[in-house]
C-alpha positions in Angstrom: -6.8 12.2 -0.5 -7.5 12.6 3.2 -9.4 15.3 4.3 -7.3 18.2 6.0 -6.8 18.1 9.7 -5.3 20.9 11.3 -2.7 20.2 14.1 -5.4 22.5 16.6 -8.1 19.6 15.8 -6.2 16.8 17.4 -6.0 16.2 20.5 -3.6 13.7 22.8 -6.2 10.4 23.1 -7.6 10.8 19.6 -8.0 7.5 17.7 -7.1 7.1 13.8 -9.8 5.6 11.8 -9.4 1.9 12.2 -8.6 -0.2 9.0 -9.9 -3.6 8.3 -8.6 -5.2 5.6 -10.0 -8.6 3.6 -8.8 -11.9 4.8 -5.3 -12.8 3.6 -5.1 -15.2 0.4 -2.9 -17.1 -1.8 -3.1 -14.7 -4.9 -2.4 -11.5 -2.8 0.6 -12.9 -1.8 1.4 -14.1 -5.2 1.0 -10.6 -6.2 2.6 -9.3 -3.7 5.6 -11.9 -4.3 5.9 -10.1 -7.6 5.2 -6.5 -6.9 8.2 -6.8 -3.9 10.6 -9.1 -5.6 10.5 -11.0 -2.7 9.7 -15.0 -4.1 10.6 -16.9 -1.2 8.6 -19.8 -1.1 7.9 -19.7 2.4 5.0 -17.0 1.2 3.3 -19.9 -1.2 4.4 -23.2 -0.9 2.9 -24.7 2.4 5.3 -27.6 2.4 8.7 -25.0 2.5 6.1 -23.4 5.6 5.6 -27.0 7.4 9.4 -27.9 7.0 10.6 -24.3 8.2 8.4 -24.7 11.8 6.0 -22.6 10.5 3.0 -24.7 10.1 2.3 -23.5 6.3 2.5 -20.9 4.5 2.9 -17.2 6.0 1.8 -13.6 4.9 5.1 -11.3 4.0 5.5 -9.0 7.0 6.3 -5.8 4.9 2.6 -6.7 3.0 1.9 -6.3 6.6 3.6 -3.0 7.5 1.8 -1.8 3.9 -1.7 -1.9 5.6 -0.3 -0.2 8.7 1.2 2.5 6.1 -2.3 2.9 4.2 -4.4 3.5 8.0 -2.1 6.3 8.2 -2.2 8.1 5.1 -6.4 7.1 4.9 -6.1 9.4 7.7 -3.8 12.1 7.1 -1.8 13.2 3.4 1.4 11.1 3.1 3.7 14.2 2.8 2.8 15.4 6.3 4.6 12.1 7.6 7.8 12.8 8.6 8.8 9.1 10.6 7.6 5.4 10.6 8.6 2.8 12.5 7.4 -0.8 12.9 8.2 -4.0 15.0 7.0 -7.1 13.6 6.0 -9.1 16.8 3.5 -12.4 15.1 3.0 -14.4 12.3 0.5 -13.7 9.4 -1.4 -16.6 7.9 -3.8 -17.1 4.9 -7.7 -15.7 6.2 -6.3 -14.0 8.6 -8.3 -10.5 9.1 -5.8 -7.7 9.8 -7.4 -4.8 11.8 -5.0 -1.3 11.9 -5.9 0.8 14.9 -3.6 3.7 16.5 -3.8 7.1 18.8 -2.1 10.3 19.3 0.4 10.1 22.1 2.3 13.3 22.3 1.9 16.7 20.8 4.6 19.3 20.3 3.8 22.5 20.0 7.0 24.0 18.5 6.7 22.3 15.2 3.4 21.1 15.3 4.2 17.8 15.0 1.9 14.8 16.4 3.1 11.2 17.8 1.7 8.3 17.8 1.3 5.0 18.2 0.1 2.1 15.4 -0.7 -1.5 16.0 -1.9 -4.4 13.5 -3.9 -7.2 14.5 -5.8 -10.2 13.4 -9.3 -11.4 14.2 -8.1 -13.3 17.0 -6.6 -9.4 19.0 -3.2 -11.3 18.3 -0.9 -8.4 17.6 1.3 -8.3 14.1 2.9 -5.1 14.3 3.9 -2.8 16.5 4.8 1.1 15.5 4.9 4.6 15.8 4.8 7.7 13.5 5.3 11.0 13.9 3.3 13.7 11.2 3.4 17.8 11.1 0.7 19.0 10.5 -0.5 22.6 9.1 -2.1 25.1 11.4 -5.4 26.0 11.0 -4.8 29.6 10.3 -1.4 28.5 8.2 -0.3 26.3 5.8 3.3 24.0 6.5 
Protein backbone atom coordinates (compact mmCIF):
# COMPACT_ATOMS: atom_id res chain seq x y z
CA UNK A 1 0.00 0.00 0.00
CA UNK A 2 1.18 3.56 -0.69
CA UNK A 3 2.32 5.51 1.96
CA UNK A 4 -0.22 8.28 3.30
CA UNK A 5 -0.02 11.62 1.80
CA UNK A 6 -2.04 14.25 3.24
CA UNK A 7 -3.86 16.74 0.82
CA UNK A 8 -1.57 19.75 2.90
CA UNK A 9 1.76 17.81 1.56
CA UNK A 10 1.00 18.36 -2.06
CA UNK A 11 1.54 21.07 -3.69
CA UNK A 12 0.42 22.42 -7.48
CA UNK A 13 3.81 21.34 -9.64
CA UNK A 14 4.47 18.10 -7.68
CA UNK A 15 5.48 15.14 -9.82
CA UNK A 16 4.12 11.44 -9.19
CA UNK A 17 6.74 8.87 -8.93
CA UNK A 18 7.59 7.96 -12.44
CA UNK A 19 6.93 4.20 -13.55
CA UNK A 20 9.02 2.33 -15.88
CA UNK A 21 7.81 -0.69 -16.83
CA UNK A 22 9.81 -3.88 -18.73
CA UNK A 23 9.79 -3.90 -22.43
CA UNK A 24 6.62 -5.18 -24.00
CA UNK A 25 6.58 -9.02 -25.12
CA UNK A 26 4.72 -11.68 -26.87
CA UNK A 27 3.72 -13.71 -23.58
CA UNK A 28 2.44 -10.54 -21.71
CA UNK A 29 0.14 -9.97 -24.28
CA UNK A 30 -0.82 -13.52 -24.48
CA UNK A 31 -1.62 -13.19 -20.92
CA UNK A 32 -3.06 -10.34 -21.13
CA UNK A 33 -5.19 -11.72 -24.26
CA UNK A 34 -6.52 -14.14 -21.68
CA UNK A 35 -6.88 -12.16 -18.53
CA UNK A 36 -9.14 -9.34 -20.71
CA UNK A 37 -10.99 -11.60 -22.99
CA UNK A 38 -9.79 -9.67 -25.61
CA UNK A 39 -8.18 -12.43 -28.40
CA UNK A 40 -7.92 -10.44 -31.35
CA UNK A 41 -5.25 -11.49 -33.28
CA UNK A 42 -3.98 -8.17 -34.09
CA UNK A 43 -2.26 -8.49 -30.32
CA UNK A 44 -0.23 -11.80 -31.55
CA UNK A 45 -0.17 -12.68 -34.95
CA UNK A 46 2.19 -10.29 -36.90
CA UNK A 47 0.78 -11.18 -40.19
CA UNK A 48 -3.16 -9.98 -39.15
CA UNK A 49 -0.68 -6.60 -37.82
CA UNK A 50 1.13 -6.30 -41.49
CA UNK A 51 -2.23 -6.81 -43.33
CA UNK A 52 -4.27 -4.33 -41.00
CA UNK A 53 -1.47 -1.25 -41.85
CA UNK A 54 -0.06 -1.75 -38.69
CA UNK A 55 3.39 -3.11 -39.38
CA UNK A 56 3.03 -6.21 -36.90
CA UNK A 57 1.79 -6.98 -34.07
CA UNK A 58 0.61 -4.21 -31.39
CA UNK A 59 0.39 -3.95 -27.51
CA UNK A 60 -3.56 -3.78 -26.28
CA UNK A 61 -4.09 -0.12 -25.40
CA UNK A 62 -6.20 -0.85 -22.13
CA UNK A 63 -2.74 -3.14 -21.11
CA UNK A 64 -1.56 0.34 -21.62
CA UNK A 65 -4.06 2.43 -19.57
CA UNK A 66 -3.26 -0.55 -16.75
CA UNK A 67 0.34 0.76 -16.26
CA UNK A 68 -1.02 4.38 -16.19
CA UNK A 69 -3.59 3.01 -13.49
CA UNK A 70 -0.76 1.24 -11.38
CA UNK A 71 1.66 4.84 -11.35
CA UNK A 72 -1.24 6.20 -9.74
CA UNK A 73 -2.23 3.92 -7.09
CA UNK A 74 2.00 3.23 -6.50
CA UNK A 75 1.52 6.69 -5.49
CA UNK A 76 -1.57 7.22 -3.63
CA UNK A 77 -4.36 4.28 -2.15
CA UNK A 78 -6.82 3.42 -4.93
CA UNK A 79 -9.96 4.31 -2.83
CA UNK A 80 -8.90 8.01 -2.69
CA UNK A 81 -9.38 8.12 -6.60
CA UNK A 82 -12.43 9.40 -7.39
CA UNK A 83 -11.91 10.01 -11.66
CA UNK A 84 -9.76 8.55 -14.47
CA UNK A 85 -9.59 9.46 -17.84
CA UNK A 86 -7.39 8.40 -20.66
CA UNK A 87 -6.82 9.21 -24.49
CA UNK A 88 -4.96 6.76 -26.38
CA UNK A 89 -2.99 8.98 -28.85
CA UNK A 90 0.03 6.04 -30.33
CA UNK A 91 0.66 2.74 -31.08
CA UNK A 92 2.34 0.16 -28.61
CA UNK A 93 4.79 -2.46 -30.07
CA UNK A 94 6.68 -5.44 -28.71
CA UNK A 95 10.21 -3.99 -26.65
CA UNK A 96 8.78 -1.02 -26.41
CA UNK A 97 9.68 0.61 -22.74
CA UNK A 98 6.57 2.41 -21.37
CA UNK A 99 7.55 5.26 -18.95
CA UNK A 100 4.29 6.75 -16.65
CA UNK A 101 5.03 10.24 -15.55
CA UNK A 102 2.31 12.87 -14.19
CA UNK A 103 1.83 16.20 -11.92
CA UNK A 104 -0.61 17.99 -9.85
CA UNK A 105 -2.47 20.58 -11.78
CA UNK A 106 -5.12 22.03 -9.62
CA UNK A 107 -6.01 21.87 -5.95
CA UNK A 108 -9.40 22.49 -4.48
CA UNK A 109 -9.65 23.34 -1.23
CA UNK A 110 -13.31 22.67 -0.48
CA UNK A 111 -13.13 18.96 -0.82
CA UNK A 112 -9.63 18.42 -0.75
CA UNK A 113 -9.43 16.99 -3.88
CA UNK A 114 -6.22 17.13 -6.24
CA UNK A 115 -6.06 17.19 -10.25
CA UNK A 116 -3.85 16.03 -12.35
CA UNK A 117 -2.44 15.16 -15.28
CA UNK A 118 -0.91 11.47 -16.51
CA UNK A 119 1.04 10.66 -19.64
CA UNK A 120 2.54 7.24 -21.02
CA UNK A 121 5.47 7.05 -23.16
CA UNK A 122 7.89 4.87 -24.74
CA UNK A 123 11.74 4.96 -24.86
CA UNK A 124 11.65 6.93 -27.93
CA UNK A 125 9.39 10.26 -25.66
CA UNK A 126 6.63 9.09 -28.21
CA UNK A 127 3.45 9.60 -26.20
CA UNK A 128 0.82 6.49 -25.66
CA UNK A 129 -1.63 7.96 -23.47
CA UNK A 130 -2.84 10.83 -22.50
CA UNK A 131 -5.03 11.42 -19.05
CA UNK A 132 -6.10 12.94 -16.07
CA UNK A 133 -7.25 11.99 -12.52
CA UNK A 134 -8.64 13.52 -9.90
CA UNK A 135 -8.01 11.89 -5.93
CA UNK A 136 -9.39 13.37 -2.37
CA UNK A 137 -7.25 13.11 -0.21
CA UNK A 138 -7.46 13.07 3.87
CA UNK A 139 -6.22 16.05 5.84
CA UNK A 140 -3.49 15.80 7.87
CA UNK A 141 -5.27 16.45 11.06
CA UNK A 142 -8.45 14.32 9.69
CA UNK A 143 -9.28 11.29 8.12
CA UNK A 144 -11.81 11.30 4.70
Amino acid sequence: MPPIISFEDIKVGDRIPPLTKDPINNVQLVRYAGASGDFNPLHFDPSIGEAAGFGGVIAHGMLIMGFVGEAITNWIPNHHLKKFRARFTGITRPGDIITITGKVIEKKETDRTILCSVAAKDQNGELKIKGAFEAQLPSRNQGI
